[in-house]
N, C-alpha and C positions, 0 to 999 in steps of 0.2 A: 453645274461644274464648268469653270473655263480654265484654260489657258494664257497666260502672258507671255510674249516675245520681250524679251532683255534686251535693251542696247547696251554692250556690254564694252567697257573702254580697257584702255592699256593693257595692249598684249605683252604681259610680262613674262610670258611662259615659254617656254621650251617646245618648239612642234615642230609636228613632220608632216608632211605631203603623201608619205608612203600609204599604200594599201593598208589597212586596218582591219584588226579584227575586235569587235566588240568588247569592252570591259565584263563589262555585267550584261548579263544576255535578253535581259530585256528593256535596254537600252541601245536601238542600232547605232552604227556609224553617222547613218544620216538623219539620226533624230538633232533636234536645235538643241536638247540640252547634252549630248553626247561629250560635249569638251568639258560641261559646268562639274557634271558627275563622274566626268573622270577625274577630274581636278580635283573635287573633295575628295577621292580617295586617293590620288598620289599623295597629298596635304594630310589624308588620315584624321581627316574630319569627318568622315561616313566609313566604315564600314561594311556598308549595305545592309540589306534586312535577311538575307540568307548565301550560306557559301557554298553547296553543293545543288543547284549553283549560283554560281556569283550572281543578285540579282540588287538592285537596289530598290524594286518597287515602287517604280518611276509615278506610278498612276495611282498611287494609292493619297489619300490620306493622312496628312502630316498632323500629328499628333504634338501636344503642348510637352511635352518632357523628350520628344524627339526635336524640337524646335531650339529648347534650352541645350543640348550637346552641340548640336549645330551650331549656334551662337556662341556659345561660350570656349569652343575650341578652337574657332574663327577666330576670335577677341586674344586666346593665347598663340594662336598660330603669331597672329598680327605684330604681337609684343615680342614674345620671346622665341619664333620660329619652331616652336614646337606647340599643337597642339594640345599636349595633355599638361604641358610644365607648369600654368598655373597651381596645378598640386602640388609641386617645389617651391614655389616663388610665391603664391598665393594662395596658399591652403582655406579651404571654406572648412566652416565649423562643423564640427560632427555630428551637431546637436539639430537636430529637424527645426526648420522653420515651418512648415507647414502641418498642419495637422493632419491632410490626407497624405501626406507623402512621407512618411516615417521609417522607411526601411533603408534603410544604410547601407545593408547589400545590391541595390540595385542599382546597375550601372550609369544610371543618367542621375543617380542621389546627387553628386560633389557638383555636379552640372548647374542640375536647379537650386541646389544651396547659392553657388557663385552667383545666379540669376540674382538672387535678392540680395544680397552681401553688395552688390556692385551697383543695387538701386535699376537695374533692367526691368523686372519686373515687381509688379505688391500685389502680385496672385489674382485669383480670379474671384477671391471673398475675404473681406477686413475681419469680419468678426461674425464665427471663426475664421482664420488666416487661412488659407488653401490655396493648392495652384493648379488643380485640376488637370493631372497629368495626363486622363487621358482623351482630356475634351481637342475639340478642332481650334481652326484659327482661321481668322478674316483678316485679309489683306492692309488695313491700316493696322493690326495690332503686330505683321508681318513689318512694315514703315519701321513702327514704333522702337521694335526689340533690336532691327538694326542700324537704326540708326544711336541711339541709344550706345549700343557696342564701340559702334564705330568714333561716338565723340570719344567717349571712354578712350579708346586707346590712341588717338589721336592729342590726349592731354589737355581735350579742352576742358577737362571739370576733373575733379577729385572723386572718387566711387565714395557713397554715394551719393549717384549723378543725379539727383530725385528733381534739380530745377530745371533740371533740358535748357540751360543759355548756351546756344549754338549758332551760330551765324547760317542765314536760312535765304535763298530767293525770295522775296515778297509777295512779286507776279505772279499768279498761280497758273502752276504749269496745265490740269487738268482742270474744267469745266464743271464736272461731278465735286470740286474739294475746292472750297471759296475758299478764303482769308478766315469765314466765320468759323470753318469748320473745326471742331474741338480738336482735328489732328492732323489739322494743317499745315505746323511747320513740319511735323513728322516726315512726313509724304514730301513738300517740298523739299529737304534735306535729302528722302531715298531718291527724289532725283537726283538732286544737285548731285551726288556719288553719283552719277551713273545707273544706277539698278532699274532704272526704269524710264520713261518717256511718253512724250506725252504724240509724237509724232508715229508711232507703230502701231497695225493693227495686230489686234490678238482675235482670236474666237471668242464672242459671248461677250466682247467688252469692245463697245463703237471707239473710232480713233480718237485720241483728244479724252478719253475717260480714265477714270484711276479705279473705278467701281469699290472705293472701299469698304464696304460691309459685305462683299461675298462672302459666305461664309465655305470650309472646304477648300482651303487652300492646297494643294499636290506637293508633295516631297520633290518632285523633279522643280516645281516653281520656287522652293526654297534653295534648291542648288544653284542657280540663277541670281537669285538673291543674293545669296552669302556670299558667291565668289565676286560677284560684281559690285555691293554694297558695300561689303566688311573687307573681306580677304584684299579686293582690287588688282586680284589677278585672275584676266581671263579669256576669254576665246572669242574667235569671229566665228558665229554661228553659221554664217553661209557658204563658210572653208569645210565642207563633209569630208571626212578620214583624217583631220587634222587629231594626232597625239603628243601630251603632252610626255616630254622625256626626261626634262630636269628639273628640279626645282631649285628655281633660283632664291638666290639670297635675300634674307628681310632686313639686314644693314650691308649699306656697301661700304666697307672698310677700306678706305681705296689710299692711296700716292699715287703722284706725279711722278714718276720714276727714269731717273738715269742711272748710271753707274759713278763711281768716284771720279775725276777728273774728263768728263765727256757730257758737255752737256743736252740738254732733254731732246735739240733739232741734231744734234751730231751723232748720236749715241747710235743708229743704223749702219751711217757713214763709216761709223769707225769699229762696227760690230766684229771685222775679219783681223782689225788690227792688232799689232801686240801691245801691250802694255807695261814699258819698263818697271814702270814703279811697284807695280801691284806682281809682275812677273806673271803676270796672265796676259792670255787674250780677253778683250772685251765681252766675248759672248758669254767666258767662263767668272766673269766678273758678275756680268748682270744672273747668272745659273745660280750662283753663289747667293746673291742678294736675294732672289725669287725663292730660294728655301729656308732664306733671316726670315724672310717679309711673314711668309704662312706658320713659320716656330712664333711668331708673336701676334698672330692673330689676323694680319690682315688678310682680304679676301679680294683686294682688285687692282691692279695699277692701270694706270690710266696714259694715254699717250696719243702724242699728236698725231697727225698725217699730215706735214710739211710739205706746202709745196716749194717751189724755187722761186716764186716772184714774194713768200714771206718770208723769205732771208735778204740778207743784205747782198750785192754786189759780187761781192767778196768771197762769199759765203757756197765753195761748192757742195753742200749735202741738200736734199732736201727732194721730192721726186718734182717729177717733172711736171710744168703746169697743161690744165687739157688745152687745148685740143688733140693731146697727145698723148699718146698712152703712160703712165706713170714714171715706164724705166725709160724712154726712151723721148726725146726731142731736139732742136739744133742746142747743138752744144750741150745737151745735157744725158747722162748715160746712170738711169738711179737703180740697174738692173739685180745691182750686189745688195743696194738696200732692200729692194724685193724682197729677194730671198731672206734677207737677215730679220725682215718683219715675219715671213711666216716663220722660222727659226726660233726668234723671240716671242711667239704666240704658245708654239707648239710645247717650247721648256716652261712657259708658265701654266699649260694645259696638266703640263704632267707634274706641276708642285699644287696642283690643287688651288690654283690661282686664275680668276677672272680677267680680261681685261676690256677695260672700254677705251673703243680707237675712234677717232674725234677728227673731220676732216677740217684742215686748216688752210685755203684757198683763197690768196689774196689777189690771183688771179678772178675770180668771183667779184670779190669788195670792186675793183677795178673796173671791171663791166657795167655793173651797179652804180657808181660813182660817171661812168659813162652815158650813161642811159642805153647801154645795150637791152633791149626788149626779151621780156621774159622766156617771149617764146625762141630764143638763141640760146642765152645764157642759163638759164634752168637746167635744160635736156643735155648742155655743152657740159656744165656741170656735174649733171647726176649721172653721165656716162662714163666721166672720170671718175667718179664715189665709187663708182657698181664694178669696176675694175678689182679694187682692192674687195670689198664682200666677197666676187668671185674667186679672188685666190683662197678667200680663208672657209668657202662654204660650197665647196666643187660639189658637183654631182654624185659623185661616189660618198657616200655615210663613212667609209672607213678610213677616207685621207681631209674629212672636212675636221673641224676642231670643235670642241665641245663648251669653248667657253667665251664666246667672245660674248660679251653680255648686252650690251651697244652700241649704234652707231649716233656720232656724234656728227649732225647736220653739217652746218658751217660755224665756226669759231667765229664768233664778233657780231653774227648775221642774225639780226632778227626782223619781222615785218614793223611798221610804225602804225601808230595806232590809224591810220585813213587805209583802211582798207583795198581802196581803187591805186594805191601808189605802187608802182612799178618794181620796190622792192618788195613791196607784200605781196605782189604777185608772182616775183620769180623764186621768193623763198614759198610759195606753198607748190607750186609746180615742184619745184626741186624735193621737198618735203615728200610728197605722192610718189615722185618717180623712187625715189632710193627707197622710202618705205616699201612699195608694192616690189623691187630687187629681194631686198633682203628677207620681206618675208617669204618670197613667192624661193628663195632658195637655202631658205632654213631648214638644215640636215636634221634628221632625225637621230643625231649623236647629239645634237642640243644648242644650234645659233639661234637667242633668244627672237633677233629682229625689230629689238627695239629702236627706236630713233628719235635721241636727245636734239634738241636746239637750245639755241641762246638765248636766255630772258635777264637782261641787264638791269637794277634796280640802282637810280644814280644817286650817287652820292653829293647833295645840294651844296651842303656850308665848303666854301672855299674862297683863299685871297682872290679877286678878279683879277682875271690875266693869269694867273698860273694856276693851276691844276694841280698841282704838286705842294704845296706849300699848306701846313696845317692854319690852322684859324682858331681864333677862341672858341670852347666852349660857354654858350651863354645860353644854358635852360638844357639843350640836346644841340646833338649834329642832327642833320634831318637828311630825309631819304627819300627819294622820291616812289613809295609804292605803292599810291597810287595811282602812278604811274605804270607801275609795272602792272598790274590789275588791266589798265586800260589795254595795253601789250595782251596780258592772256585772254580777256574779249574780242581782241582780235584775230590774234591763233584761231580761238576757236571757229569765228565766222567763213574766213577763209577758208581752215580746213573742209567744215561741216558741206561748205558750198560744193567741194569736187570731192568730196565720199558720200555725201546723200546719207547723212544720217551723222546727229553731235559728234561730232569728234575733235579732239585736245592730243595736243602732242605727247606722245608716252611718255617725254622726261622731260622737264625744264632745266635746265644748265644754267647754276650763276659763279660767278665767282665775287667773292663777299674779300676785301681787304682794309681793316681799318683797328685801329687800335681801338676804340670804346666798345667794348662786349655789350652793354650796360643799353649803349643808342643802336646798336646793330641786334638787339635780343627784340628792342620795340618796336626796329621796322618790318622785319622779317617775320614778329608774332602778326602785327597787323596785315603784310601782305598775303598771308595766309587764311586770318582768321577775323579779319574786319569788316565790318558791314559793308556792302559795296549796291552802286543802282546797277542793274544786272543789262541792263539796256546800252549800257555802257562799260563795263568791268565785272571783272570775275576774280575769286579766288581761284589760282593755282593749289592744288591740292598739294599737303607737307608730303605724301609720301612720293610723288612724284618731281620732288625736287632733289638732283644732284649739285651741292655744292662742288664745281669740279674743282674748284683750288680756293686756297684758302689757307692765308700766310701773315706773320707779320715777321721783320729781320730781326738781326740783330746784328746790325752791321759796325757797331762802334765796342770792339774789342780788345786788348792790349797784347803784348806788346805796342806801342806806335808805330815803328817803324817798318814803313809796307813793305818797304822791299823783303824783311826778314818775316813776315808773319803771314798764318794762311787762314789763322782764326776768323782774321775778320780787319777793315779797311782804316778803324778809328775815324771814320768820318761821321759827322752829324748829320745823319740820314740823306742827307743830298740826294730825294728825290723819291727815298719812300716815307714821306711827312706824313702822310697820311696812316701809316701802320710804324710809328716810331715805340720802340720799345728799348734799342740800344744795346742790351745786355740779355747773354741767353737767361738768366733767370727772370727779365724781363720777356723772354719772348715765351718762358711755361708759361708767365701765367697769363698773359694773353690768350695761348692756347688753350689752357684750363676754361678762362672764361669763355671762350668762343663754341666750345664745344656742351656746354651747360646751354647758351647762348640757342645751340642749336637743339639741342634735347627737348628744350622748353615748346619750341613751333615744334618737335616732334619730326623734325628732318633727320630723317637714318643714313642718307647716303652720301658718303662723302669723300674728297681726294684731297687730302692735304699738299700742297703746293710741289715740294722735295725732300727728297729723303736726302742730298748731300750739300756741301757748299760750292762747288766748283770753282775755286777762288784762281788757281792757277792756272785755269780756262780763258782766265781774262786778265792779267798781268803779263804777256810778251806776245810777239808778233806772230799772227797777224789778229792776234786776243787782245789787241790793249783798249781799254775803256778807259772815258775817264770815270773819276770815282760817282758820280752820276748813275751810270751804268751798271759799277761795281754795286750798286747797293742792291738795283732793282734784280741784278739778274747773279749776285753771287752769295747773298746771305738768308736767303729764306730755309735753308735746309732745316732737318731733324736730326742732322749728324754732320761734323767736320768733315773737310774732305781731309787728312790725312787720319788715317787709323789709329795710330800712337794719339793719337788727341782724345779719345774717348768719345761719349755719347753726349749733347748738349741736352737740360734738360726737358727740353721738350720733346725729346723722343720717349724718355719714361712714362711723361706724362701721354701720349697718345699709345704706345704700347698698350701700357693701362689697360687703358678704354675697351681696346677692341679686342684685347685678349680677356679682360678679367671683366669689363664693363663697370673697373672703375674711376669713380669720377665724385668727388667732392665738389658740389655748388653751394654758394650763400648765396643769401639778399639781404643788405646791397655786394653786389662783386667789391672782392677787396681791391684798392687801386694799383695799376700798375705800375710802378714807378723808376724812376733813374736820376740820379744826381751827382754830376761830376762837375769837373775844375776843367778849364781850358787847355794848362797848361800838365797833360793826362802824367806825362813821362816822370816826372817830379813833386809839381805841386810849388814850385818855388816861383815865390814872387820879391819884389824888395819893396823900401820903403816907398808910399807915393805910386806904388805902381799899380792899377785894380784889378780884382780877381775877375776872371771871367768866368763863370757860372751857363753850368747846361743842366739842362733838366727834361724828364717827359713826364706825364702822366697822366695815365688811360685809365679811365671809368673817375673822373675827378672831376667832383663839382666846384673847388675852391682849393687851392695853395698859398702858404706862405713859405718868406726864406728868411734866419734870421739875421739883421744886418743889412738887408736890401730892402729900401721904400717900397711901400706897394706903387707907387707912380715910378719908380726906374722905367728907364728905357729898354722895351725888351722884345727882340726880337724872333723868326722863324731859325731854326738849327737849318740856316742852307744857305751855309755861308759864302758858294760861290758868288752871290750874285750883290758881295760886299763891296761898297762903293765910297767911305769913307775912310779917315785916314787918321783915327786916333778913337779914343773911349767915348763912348757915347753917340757918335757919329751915327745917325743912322744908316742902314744899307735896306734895309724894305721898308716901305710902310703898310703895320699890320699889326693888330692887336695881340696880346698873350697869347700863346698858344698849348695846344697840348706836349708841342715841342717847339721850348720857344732858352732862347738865350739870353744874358741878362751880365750888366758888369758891376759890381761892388762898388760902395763910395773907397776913395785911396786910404790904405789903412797904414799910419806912421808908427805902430809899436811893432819890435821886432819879434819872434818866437813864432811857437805853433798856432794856431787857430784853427776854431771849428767850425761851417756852414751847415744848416740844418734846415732841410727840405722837410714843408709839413703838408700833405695831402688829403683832403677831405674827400671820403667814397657820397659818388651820386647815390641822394636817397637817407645820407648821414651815416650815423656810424663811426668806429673807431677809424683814426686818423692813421696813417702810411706815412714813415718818417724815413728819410736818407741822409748823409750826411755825407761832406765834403773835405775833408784833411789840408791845410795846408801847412806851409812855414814862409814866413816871412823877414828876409835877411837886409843890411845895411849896403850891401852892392850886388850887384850881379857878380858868377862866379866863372873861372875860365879851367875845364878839365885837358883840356890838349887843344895843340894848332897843328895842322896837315895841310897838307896839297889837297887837289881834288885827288885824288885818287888816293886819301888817308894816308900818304906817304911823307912822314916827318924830315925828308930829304928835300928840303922848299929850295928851290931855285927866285934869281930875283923877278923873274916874266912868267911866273905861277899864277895858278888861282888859289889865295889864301881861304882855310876856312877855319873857321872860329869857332869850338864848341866850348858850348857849358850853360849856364842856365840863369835868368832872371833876363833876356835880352827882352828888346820892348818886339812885340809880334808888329807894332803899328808904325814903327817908322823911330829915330829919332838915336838910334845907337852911332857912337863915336869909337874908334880904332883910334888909339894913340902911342906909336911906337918910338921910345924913349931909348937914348944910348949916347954915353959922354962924348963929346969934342964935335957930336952931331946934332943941327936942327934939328926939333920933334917933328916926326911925321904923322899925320890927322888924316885919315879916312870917315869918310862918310856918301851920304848918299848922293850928294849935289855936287859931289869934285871933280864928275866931269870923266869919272873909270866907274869901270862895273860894280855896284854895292847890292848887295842880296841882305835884307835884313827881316823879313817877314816868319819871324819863328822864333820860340821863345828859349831856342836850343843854338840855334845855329846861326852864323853869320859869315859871307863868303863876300870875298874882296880880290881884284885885279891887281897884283903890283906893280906891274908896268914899269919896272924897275926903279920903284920912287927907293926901294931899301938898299941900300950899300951890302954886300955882304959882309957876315960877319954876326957877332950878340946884340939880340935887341930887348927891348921890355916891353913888354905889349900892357894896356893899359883899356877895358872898356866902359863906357858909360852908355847908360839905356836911356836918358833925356829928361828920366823919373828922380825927386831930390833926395838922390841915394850916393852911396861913394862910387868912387869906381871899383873893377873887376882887377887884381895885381900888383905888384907887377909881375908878370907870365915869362918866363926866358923862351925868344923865337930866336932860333939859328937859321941866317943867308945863306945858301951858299951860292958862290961865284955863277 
């Protein structure tokens, strides 16, 4: 008979420090498997084997039909957070599979049925069939059953999982278990989860051994197993009296969360303030919100800890950077935000809502970029982290909070793959300190103590020189995750170096933005689940990754006109090219696919970007962006910011999900697409004049448009950086894109016309079709002439302006004011007075007193071989 010591990873769990009294009584405090066996029964995967009293029968003999409840409650824990639900959700057949196990009454029947149903086990004899329920088990058939479980619910195979293709370490971790061995990826697998190692000694088993044919394996060794293998939640065995108090969540249902008009870094700032519009205060805004969020399922918001060097200038919120305490530093006073964070912890504590608080120190990046040396900047850091823990996880159990679930490292900060480099040195320092805080003062009411970092997986295909700027699809976008692989071999070596024993950070943090579901489904299944040389890279484990945000806009909405609208900027994406979708039924289904996307790798935890638009956050002073700005930072929400606007549909669609878990996926992902006219307001062009044509579409292997060459000139939707001065001109050079823009040949017949966007889904499939409306008239038209100030009372030293529709956006429109016994007057651009002619609405002119007062006839020409616009009556006056 031996024992095995578990190296046992991410402490997901809930504990306390306090004095302890025994679960089961003959299991002490200071026994190593004391956290494994209490875990299985807070989880309600054991039982025990008697209640008067509680005992679990740590030292006995685990039996094969006690092995299959274990496993197969673990496997539904894993899935559906409850242990018994497979009997709702996955009902086994009533019919015995086995010829010795035939009674339907007994409690571990629907167990060992699931066992074979799921392809876990093919019994202990083919012919007859049997499973020998009450024989023992040998440590590789322990390997076997959980790992088995664990691809299973991880998604990498379909039940039944009978071919075990699992991504496996090659290198064999123990001595005793070659490559030759018949159940050697087994084993290799129960490490790579953690459950086991090859660096700890056990009794009865030398270091460096796996011993798999003991036979006699111990019920307490199984509890080891399951929580560390399968469940992956569990305990530091050399922490004695540590209890587990909550059980955290098996999806993190999470948002990015502000309030309607306060954005995600102000939203503390302005917690005390009142709120005209809403007629609340802000705290009662965000109360309000936090008991929407848990009526529709979700279970986290997620929020920064800003400090004041990652705001702007400008920008008073945000707390104070260290060397100084949070609320206080020169010039800086964050004492109300304080309070307003625990304020805002405590009202989401008590709607049954998690939050994870994320530290956001650009003061950090700055040192780093510095070469300030780890050993300053590390401890300078983690003593400003451990400030805010402190406030949320005080000594007293009865004023600490019950939900903060984790700490978020540093925002942007992760080690580079060279190990000896000064940032990987001050992110693992920094790592240990704030870890060894927060758990070393996790309240026994339930601070998880977990601690996220940042694993960034980049996104390769891009115009050179800009960042921002989408790029053809040709084959896929690519990702660099192998990349990121090389990143989590790193984490780990670093960590493992100053804990003395494997260790991997409890949460990886990414944040995923791009419009192809389709190329972001295959890099993200690969980084997870692709062959890797281990000497070099590692998979990140899918349960341990928090997508923290994760968005695409929908920033080109109508009305046009900005000043009047809060939907949304009608700009072509300027800036978020990379996640162009343009229209909220573009941005469902984005989100539809992204969240299929994500099911697929088997990633449960997640924060979707925003829940509002904060549009009027950034339209007047000292809010003004330019529209740049506007895209990146005001249209990713799930809801409008005005309320009278309703819900866009991408909040239905993630509602859904997390309240009802549902979610409709194909293959191939349907494309998502967009196809407008330039000129949005109308649609009106004249004869000679060309249609300007937008378009996106995401998860698209080929498009056509009808009426436009497949060799047109066609550019990226970001049109700032347009440098031409009529059709066809280019302004980037850069092949089609996912969002890319495109001008008609001149069409001379007049009437309505139709543009027909055809889209081909990656992988084939039926085609995504849009269409375009236009009308096409013999002159430009004129609906009114005003002052600048829309005031039809025009003085002769005004600023004329000219509305109505078909003007050229590129240059070349003529003003011709006609009136008897007087020379014609001719405005345009080069005369030497102000001409504004860049809009296919509008046109604004100096008169400088060229007009007499008095009736005139206005008369326009766009430069296009169309008539003119009139003649218009414009009254002078004196």
């Amino acid at each position: 008979m031996f024992l095995r010591t578990y190296v046992l990873l991410s402490l997901s769990l809930s504990l306390s420090v306090a004095a302890q009294q025994p679960l089961f009584s003959d299991v002490p405090t200071t026994s190593p498997y004391y956290g494994s066996t209490k875990a299985m029964y807070s989880l309600k995967i054991t039982s025990g084997c008697s209640t008067a009293p509680l005992q679990y029968c740590a030292d006995s003999n685990l039996f094969r039909s006690q092995m299959a409840v274990f496993i197969i409650r673990a496997w539904s824990r894993r899935l559906w957070h409850d242990a018994e639900a497979f009997k709702i959700y996955a009902p086994p057949s009533p019919t015995p599979w086995f010829t010795d196990f035939t009674n339907t009454n007994d409690p571990s029947f629907p167990h060992v049925q699931k066992m074979w149903e799921l392809g876990i086990t093919s019994g202990c004899s083919a012919n007859p069939r049997m499973f020998c329920p009450g024989g023992t088990l040998q440590n590789h058939e322990i390997a076997v059953f959980t790992t088995r479980a664990r691809v299973l619910a991880d998604g990498l195979c379909t039940a039944p999982c009978g071919n075990d293709a699992f991504p496996y370490t090659t290198t064999p971790y123990f001595s005793d278990v070659p490559s030759s061995d018949p159940f050697f990826k087994w084993i290799q697998r129960f490490a790579d989860l953690g459950a086991v190692s090859p660096s700890s000694a056990t009794p009865g088993c030398p270091i460096g051994l796996f011993c798999p044919y003991f036979v006699q394996v111990l019920r307490k060794q199984m509890a080891s197993q399951t929580m560390a293998g399968l469940v992956s939640w569990s305990y530091w065995s050399s922490r004695t009296g540590i209890e587990m108090q909550l059980d955290p969540p098996w999806q993190w249902k999470g948002i990015n969360y502000s309030p309607r008009r306060h954005t995600y870094f102000r939203m503390l700032y302005d917690w005390y303030s009142y709120d005209a519009t809403a007629g609340q205060f802000v705290w009662q805004m965000a109360d309000a919100d936090l008991t929407m969020l848990k009526q529709n399922g979700f279970n986290l918001v997620h929020l920064y800890l800003w400090d004041r060097d990652s705001l702007p200038l400008y920008e008073p919120s945000g707390f104070c950077p260290y060397p100084n305490h949070p609320t206080s530093g020169p010039g800086c006073n964050a004492s109300s935000q304080w309070n307003a964070l625990a304020d805002f912890v405590q009202r989401a504590e008590s709607k049954g809502i998690y939050v994870a608080l994320h530290f956001d120190s650009q003061k950090l990046i700055n040192d780093l970029r510095a070469g300030v040396p780890a050993s300053i900047s590390a401890p300078a850091f983690a003593t400003w982290a451990n400030h805010f823990i402190d406030l949320l996880t005080p000594a007293s159990p009865a004023s600490a909070r019950k939900n903060v679930l984790f700490w978020g490292l540093a925002f942007s900060v992760q080690p580079p793959e060279d190990t000896s480099n000064n940032w990987g040195i001050t992110w693992r320092d920094a790592y240990k300190l704030v870890d060894e805080h927060a758990k070393a003062g996790s309240p026994n009411s339930g601070l998880m103590g977990i601690i996220g970092t940042n694993l960034g997986m980049t996104f390769l295909t891009h115009v050179p020189g800009d960042d921002q700027a989408m790029t053809a699809r040709v084959g896929s976008y690519q990702w660099d995750w192998q990349g990121a692989q090389r990143v989590v071999k790193s984490m780990r070596t670093l960590l493992s170096g100053v804990y003395g024993y494997t260790k991997d950070p409890d949460v990886y943090m990414m944040q995923i933005y791009h419009a192809n579901s389709t190329d972001m489904q295959a890099a993200i299944s690969s980084l997870v689940s692709a062959p890797y040389n281990p000497s070099v890279a590692l998979n990140p484990q899918a349960d341990r990754i928090f997508v923290v945000e994760f968005a695409t806009s929908s920033s080109m909405t109508y009305p046009v006109a900005l000043q009047d609208e809060v939907k949304g900027n009608n700009i072509q994406t300027w800036g978020d090219a990379n996640t162009p979708t343009l229209t909220p039924s573009g941005q469902a289904q984005w989100l539809r696919s992204a969240l299929c996307a994500f099911q697929s790798a088997n990633i449960q935890k997640l924060g979707y970007w925003a829940l509002y638009d904060p549009y009027t956050v950034w339209t007047g002073p000292p809010w003004f962006r330019s529209s740049y700005d506007l895209a990146w930072n005001g249209y990713w929400g799930l809801k409008y910011e005005r309320e009278i606007d309703g819900d866009k549909p991408s909040w239905a669609v993630l509602r859904d999900f997390y309240l009802n878990g549902s979610l409709q996926c194909s293959n191939p992902r349907p494309p998502s697409i967009t196809f407008k006219r330039d000129n949005a307001a109308a649609g009106y062009y004249t004869i000679g004049q060309p249609v300007g044509l937008i378009w996106t579409a995401a998860d698209t292997s080929a498009w056509a448009i009808t009426d436009i060459p497949s060799n047109a000139n066609s550019y990226p939707c970001k049109l700032v950086t347009w440098t031409g001065s009529g059709p066809g001109d280019p302004f980037y050079s850069s092949p089609n894109g996912s969002c890319a823009f495109a001008y008609s040949p001149p069409i001379y017949v007049t009437g309505p016309k139709t543009f027909t966007f055809t889209a081909t889904p990656v992988g084939g499939g039926t085609p995504a079709q849009a269409s375009a409306n236009v009308t096409i008239g013999g002159s430009p038209t004129i609906s009114a002439v005003t002052d600048n100030e829309y005031s039809t009372n025009i003085g002769r030293y005004d600023y004329l302006v000219v509305w109505g529709d078909g003007f050229s956006r590129f240059g070349g429109n003529t003003l011709q004011f006609v009136r008897s016994g007087y020379p014609d007057v001719w405005m345009w651009i080069n005369d030497g007075y102000f001409f504004w002619e860049r809009s296919y609405n509008q046109i604004n002119a100096y008169l400088a007193g060229r007009l007499a007062p008095g009736n005139w006839s206005l008369y326009v020409r766009n430069g296009y071989p169309s008539g003119p616009a009139g003649p218009f009556p414009v009254t002078i006056n004196p």
